[in-house]
Phi, psi and omega in degrees: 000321187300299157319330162300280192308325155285342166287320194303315221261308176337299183298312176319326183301296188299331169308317194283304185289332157307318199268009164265289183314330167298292191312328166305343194247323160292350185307285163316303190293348168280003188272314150006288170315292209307292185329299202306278224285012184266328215256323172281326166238032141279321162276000160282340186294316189279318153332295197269008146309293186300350189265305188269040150222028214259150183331151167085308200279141182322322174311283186333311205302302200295319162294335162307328202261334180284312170319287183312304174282006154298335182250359189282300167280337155231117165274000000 
């Protein structure tokens, strides 16, 4: 009975210090990801802004058109 109960406590032992050392080493890479893909869709963000302001598309047009009639009304 004594050899059962050291064994148990044995696996259990080895369950925890395993799943601590995973967690140590998976921890980080999942902080890891989390940069990569927030830092990966500032720049998509950032793309399709500079794209959807870009000389010609209707957003610029509109804003030019706007410029102009602001400088246009103070005179």
């Amino acid at each position: 009975m004594g050899k059962a109960v050291a064994f148990l406590l044995a696996v259990i032992g080895a369950i925890v210090v395993v799943g601590w050392v995973v967690h140590a080493i998976i921890g980080p890479l999942f902080y890891l990801a989390l940069i990569v893909a927030l830092v990966g869709g500032g720049i998509y963000l950032y793309g399709k802004a500079k794209k959807s302001l870009a000389p010609g598309t209707r957003t610029q047009r509109r804003i030019e058109a706007a410029q102009k009639t602001y400088r246009m009304r103070n005179r």
